[in-house]
N, C-alpha and C positions, 0 to 999 in steps of 0.2 A: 408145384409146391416144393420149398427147399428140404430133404430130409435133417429130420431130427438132430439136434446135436452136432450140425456140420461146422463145422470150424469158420468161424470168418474171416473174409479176405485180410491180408494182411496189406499195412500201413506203406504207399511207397517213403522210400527212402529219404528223410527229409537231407539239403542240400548243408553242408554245414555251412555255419552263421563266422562269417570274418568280421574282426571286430578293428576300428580304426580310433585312435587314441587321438583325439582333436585340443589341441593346445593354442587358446587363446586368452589372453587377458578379456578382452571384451566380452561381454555378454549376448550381447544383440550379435555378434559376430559367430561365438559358440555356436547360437541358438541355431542362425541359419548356415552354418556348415551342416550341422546336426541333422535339419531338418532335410537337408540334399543327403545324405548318407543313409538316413531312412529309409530314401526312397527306393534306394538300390537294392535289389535284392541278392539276398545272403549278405549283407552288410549290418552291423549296427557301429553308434557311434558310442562314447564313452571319452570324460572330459576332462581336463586339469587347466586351473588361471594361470598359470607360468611352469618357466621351466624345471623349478625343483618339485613341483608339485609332480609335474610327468614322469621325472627319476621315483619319485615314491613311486606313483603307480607301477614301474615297469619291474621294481623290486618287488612286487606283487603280483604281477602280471604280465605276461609279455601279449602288446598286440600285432596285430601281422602289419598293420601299418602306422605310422607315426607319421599327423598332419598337422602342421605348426606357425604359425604367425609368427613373424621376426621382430617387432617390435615388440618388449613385454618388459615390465619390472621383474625384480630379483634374476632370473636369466633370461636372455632371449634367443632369438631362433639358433643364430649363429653357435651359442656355448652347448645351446641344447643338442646340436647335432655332433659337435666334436665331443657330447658328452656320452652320447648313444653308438659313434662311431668305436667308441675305447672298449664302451663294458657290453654294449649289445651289436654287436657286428653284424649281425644276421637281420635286424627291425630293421626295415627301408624306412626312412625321411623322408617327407615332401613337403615343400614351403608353401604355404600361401603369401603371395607377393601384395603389397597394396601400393601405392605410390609413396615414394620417399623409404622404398625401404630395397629399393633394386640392388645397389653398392652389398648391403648387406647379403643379400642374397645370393650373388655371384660368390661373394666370399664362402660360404655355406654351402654353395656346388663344390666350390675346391676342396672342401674339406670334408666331403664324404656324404653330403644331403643327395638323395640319387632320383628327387625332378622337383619341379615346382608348378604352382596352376593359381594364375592371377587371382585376385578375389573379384574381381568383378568376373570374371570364365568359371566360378564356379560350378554352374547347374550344370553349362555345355560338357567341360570335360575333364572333371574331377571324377566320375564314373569309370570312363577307359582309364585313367593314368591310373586309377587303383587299382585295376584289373593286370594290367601292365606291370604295375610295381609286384604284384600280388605273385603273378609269374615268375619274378624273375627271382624274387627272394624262394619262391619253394623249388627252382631249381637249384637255387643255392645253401639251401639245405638239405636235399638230397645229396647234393657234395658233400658235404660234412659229412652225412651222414657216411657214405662210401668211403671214406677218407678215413671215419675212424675204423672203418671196419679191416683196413687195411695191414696188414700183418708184415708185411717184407717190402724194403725196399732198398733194389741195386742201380748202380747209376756210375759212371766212369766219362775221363777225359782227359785229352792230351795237351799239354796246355806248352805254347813255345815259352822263352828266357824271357817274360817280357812281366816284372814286377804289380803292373798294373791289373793282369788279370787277376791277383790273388785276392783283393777286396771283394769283386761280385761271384766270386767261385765261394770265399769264406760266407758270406751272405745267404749263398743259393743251400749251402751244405746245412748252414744253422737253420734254413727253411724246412728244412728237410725233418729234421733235429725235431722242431717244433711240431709237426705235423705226426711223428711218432708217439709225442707225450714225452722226450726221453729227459726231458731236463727245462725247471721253472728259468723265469726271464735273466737272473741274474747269474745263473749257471750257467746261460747260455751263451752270456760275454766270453766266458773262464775258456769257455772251449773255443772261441772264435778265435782267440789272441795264441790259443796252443795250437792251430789248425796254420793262423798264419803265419808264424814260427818255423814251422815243419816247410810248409810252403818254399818260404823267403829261403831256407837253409838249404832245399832241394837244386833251386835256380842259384846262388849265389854261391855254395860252397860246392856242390855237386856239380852241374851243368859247367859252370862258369870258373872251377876249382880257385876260388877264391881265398885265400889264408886271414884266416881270423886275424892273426897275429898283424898284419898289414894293419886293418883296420881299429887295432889298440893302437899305434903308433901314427898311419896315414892315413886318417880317414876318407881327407877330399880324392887322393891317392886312391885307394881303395873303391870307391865309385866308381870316378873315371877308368880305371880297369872294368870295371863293369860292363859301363857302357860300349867301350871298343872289345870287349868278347862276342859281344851279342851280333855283332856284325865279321868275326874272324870263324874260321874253321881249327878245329875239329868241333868249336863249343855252336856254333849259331846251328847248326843241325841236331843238336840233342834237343830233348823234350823231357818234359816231367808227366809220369802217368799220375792218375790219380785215381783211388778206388774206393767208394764208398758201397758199404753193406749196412743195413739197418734193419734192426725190430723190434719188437715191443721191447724187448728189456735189454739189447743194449748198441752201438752204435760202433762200427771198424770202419778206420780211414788208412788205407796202406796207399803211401806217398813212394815214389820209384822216381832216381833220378838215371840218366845215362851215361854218367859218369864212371871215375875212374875209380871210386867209393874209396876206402878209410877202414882199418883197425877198427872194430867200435869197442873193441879189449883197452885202447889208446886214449879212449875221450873220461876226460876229468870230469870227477867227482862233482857236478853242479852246487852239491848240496854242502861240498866241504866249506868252513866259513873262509877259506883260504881262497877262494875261487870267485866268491859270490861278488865282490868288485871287479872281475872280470868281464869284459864285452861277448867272448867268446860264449861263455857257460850261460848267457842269460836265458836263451832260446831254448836249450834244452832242461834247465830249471823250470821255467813258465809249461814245456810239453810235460814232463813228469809230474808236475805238482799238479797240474788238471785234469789229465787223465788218469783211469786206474791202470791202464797194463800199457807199457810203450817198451817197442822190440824192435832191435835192429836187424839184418841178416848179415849172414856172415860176408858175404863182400863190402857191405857198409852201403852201400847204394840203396837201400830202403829203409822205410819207417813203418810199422805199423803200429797205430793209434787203436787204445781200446779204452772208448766209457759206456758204464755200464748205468741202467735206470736207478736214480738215488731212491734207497729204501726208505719209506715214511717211517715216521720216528713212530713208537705208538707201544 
């Protein structure tokens, strides 16, 4: 006999319930997505007739999957996913394909839909692919979550005279930028164009001691110097460092060229209105105006860039 007042066993741990946001105009179509999603366990289904009707839901709700028919009034599969790709990154896509809508669908992979499962394949293997998709979004959200948790980040490189590299290094750095929080989308131009400024002046006026003054008078001149540097010595053996420091509140890019550096006591006023139709001054007006602290050292052969996290207004 059990003693008196003994506590009762306790409930195992129910499995949590994933929920998949089924987008179809049709009815009979819903219904039998629906009723396959039922049957899964730890799944339910939950519905919307077209694509704006899914963006309300997801401003209400996020589901762990989004399963969508490409043909639909007011949006279809296609806008739906480039619309979920922009403001929910993290909801996986998956098409349901019917005939006559293939073209579509391809389009819809390239643009960030991440699997699709025929409607006639249904029952067979829209179980695993949500299982599948289900995975790979919550290891992708444990990056996030890592990612925001992340406090410091240092990273450097040596990058030869070669112009080209400075688009995917400005690129990789503004990645970086983003991933600390340190500045909204439009701020973030401000610092790419003062990043590749700093860059372009490292390799052309540093490396390659190139004279501004040329390039107000001989521009095509002034290139073509360029390019037969990058192949002559003492200049095709220099390098430009580059050092980036980051953290929560604010971002250092110290630029080093190998040159033979400059006065920085010497360099004009960018901001005097005397100057500003200058070629020379524009590089360094665009790095001052964008960042809050810019420092040169005393031999003139470096730069160091400091923005700091913009304070909310409030």
């Amino acid at each position: 006999m059990s003693a008196p007042n003994a506590p009762a066993p306790e409930a195992p741990p129910q499995a949590p319930e994933h929920t998949v946001l089924v987008v179809d105009d049709s009815a009979f179509d819903r219904h039998m997505a629906g009723a396959i999603v039922g049957k899964l366990e730890g799944w339910r289904a939950v519905f919307a007739t077209n694509g704006k009707e899914a963006l309300s839901f997801l401003e209400r709700q996020k589901p762990d999957v989004v399963l969508t028919d490409m043909l639909m009034p007011e949006m279809d599969g296609l806008e739906l996913v480039q619309a979920i790709r922009k403001k929910y990154p993290l909801v996986p896509v998956m098409l349901m394909t019917a005939h006559g809508s293939e073209d579509l669908a391809i389009q819809a992979l390239r643009k960030g839909a991440a699997s699709y499962v025929p409607k006639k394949s249904l029952a067979r293997d829209l179980g695993d692919t949500l299982e599948q998709l289900l995975a790979a979004s919550q290891r992708n959200i444990s990056q996030q979550r890592i990612l925001n948790s992340q406090s410091r980040l240092e990273t450097g490189f040596v990058l030869d005279n070669d112009l080209g590299l400075i688009a995917p290094l400005v690129n990789y750095l503004e990645d970086l930028i983003t991933r600390m929080g340190l500045s909204e989308p439009s701020g973030l131009v401000l610092l790419g164009v003062a990043m590749h400024e700093a860059l372009t002046n490292a390799i052309l006026h540093g490396n390659l001691e190139l004279d501004s003054a040329l390039r107000e008078t001989e521009e095509k001149r002034y290139y073509e110097l360029a390019r037969a540097r990058r192949h002559e010595e003492p200049y095709r053996s220099r390098r430009v460092h580059v050092d980036a420091r980051l953290t929560r509140e604010e971002a250092t890019f110290v630029i080093r060229d190998e040159g033979n550096g400059f006065d920085p006591a010497l360099l004009p006023d960018p901001t005097d209105p005397a100057n500003l139709g200058r070629v020379s001054g524009r590089g360094l007006l665009l790095i001052q105006t964008f960042m809050d602290q810019v420092e040169h050292n005393e031999r003139g052969n470096q730069i160091t860039m400091v923005k700091r996290r913009a304070q909310a207004a409030g």
